[in-house]
C-alpha positions in Angstrom: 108.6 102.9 94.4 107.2 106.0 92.8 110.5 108.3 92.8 109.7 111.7 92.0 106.3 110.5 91.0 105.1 110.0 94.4 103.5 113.1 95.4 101.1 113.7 92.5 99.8 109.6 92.7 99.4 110.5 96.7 97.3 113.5 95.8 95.7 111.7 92.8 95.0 108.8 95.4 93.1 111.6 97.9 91.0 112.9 95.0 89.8 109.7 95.3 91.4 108.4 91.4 91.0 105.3 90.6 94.2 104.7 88.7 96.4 106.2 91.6 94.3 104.0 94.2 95.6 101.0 91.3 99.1 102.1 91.3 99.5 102.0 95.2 98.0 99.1 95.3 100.0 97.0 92.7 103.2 99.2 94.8 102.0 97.8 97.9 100.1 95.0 98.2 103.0 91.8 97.2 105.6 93.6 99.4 102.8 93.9 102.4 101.9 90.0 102.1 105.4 89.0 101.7 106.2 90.9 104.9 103.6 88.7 106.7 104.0 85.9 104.9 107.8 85.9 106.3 106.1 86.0 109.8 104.3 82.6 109.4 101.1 84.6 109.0 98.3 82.3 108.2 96.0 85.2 106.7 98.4 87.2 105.3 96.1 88.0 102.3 93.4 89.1 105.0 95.4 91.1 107.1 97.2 92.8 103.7 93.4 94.0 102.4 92.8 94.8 106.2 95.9 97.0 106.0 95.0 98.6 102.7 91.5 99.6 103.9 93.2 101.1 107.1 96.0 103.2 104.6 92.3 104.2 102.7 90.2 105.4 105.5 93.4 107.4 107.1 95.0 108.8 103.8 93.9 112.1 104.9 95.8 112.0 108.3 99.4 111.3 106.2 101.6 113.8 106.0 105.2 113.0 104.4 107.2 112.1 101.5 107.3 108.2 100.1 110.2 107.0 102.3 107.5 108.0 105.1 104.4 106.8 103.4 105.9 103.4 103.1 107.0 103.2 107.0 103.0 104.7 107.7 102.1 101.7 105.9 104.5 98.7 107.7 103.6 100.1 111.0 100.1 99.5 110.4 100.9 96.1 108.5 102.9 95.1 112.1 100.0 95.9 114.2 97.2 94.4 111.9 99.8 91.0 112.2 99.6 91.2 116.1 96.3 91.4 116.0 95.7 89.0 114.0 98.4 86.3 115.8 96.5 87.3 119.1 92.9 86.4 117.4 94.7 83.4 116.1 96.0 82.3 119.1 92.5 82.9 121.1 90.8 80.7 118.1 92.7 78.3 117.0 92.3 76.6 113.6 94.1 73.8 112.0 97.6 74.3 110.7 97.9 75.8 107.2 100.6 75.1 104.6 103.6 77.2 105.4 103.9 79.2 102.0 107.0 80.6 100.4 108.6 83.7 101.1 108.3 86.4 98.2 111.3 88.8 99.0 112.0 92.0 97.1 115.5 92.4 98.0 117.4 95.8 97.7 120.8 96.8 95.8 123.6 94.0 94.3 124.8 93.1 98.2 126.1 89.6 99.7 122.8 89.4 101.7 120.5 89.2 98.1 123.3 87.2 96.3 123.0 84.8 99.6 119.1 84.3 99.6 118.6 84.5 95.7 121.5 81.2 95.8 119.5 79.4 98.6 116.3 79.7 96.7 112.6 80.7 98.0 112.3 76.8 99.7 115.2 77.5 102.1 114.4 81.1 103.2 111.5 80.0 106.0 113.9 77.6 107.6 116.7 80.1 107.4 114.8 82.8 108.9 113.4 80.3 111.4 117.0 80.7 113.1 116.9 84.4 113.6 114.7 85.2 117.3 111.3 87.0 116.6 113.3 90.4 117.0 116.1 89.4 114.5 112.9 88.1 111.8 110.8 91.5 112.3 114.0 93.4 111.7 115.4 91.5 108.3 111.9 91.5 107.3 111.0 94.7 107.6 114.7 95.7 106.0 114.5 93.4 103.3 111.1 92.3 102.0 110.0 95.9 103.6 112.5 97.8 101.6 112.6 99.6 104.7 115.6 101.6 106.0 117.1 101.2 109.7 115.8 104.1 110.9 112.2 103.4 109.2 112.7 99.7 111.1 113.3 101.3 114.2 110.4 103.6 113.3 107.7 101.0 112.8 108.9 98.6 115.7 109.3 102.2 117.9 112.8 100.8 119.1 115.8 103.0 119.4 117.8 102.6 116.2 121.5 101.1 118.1 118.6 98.5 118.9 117.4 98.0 115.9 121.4 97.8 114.2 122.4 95.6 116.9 119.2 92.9 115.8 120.2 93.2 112.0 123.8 92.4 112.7 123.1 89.5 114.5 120.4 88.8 112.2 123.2 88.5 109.6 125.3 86.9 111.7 122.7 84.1 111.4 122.6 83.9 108.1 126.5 83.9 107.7 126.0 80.6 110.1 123.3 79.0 108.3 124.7 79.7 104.6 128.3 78.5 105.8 126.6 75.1 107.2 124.9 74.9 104.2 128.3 74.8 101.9 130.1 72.8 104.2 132.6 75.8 104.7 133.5 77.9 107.6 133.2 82.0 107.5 135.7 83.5 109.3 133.8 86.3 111.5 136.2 89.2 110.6 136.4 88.3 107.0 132.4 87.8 106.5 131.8 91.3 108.4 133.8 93.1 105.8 131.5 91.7 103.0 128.3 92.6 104.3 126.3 96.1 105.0 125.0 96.5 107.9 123.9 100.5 107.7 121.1 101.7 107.3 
């Protein structure tokens, strides 16, 4: 995140400087393939350069501050991953190693104190229990760094849709970290602890 910063590296980036091209890169390229990565995507590498060339040839088109830059970005991330899963699924190769998460998790909350405490090994089957909705949601609001309303903008869903999906997104991982301890969450009490706004 560039802070203040971020509209003389955009313009830096346009002139075509090498440094600023750097920057967004090294600001964009983990947080992309851990995003895809999350999905199960078997080329995330390929599909992160594939976004970064997109974000290169349409720089000129963008039009916003960072908090928009970085949603310009994850909505073309989300349809390069369709694409992809639909070429994938036309040509089928031979199963790859599932490979760990890498999750840049926002602010001191219960969900990043939950995940960091289950460890990197345990975050594909736990995210295995949300639906594909739930997953593109927590994904896009966690690895993403992504705000509701930016969720909501890159999956064009109405934003009660989107909140509804990451409360019961978290309502899965209450349920998978309470099996996990051996001990029962009581619904009311677990809501209070977590943030659901975006």
């Amino acid at each position: 995140m560039f802070g203040d910063g971020f509209d003389r590296v955009l313009a830096a980036a346009r002139g075509g400087d090498e440094a600023a091209w750097t920057r967004l890169y090294l600001d964009l390229a983990p947080v992309i393939t851990g995003y895809l990565r999350g999905h199960g995507c078997r080329t995330a590498e390929d599909v992160t350069s594939e976004t970064l060339l997109q974000v290169v040839r349409d720089l000129h088109r963008f039009d916003g501050g960072e908090s928009a830059f970085r949603s310009w970005v994850f909505t073309i991330a989300h349809h390069r991953m369709i694409d992809a899963t639909r070429h994938g699924q036309a040509r089928p190769s031979d199963p790859a190693e599932p490979e760990e998460l890498e999750a840049a998790l926002p602010g001191q909350d219960f969900e990043e104190a939950a995940i960091a405490e289950l460890g990197s090994s345990e975050l594909d089957p736990l995210l295995a229990g949300a639906t594909p909705d739930q997953r593109d949601v927590l994904l896009l609001r966690y690895v993403a760094d992504l705000t509701l309303h930016e969720v909501a903008e890159v999956l064009d869903k109405r934003y009660d849709a989107v909140k509804a999906l990451h409360r019961r997104g978290l309502d899965a991982l209450r349920a998978h970290i309470a099996a996990d301890t051996g001990r029962r969450v009581s619904p009311r009490r677990a809501r209070g602890t977590l943030t659901t706004s975006g």
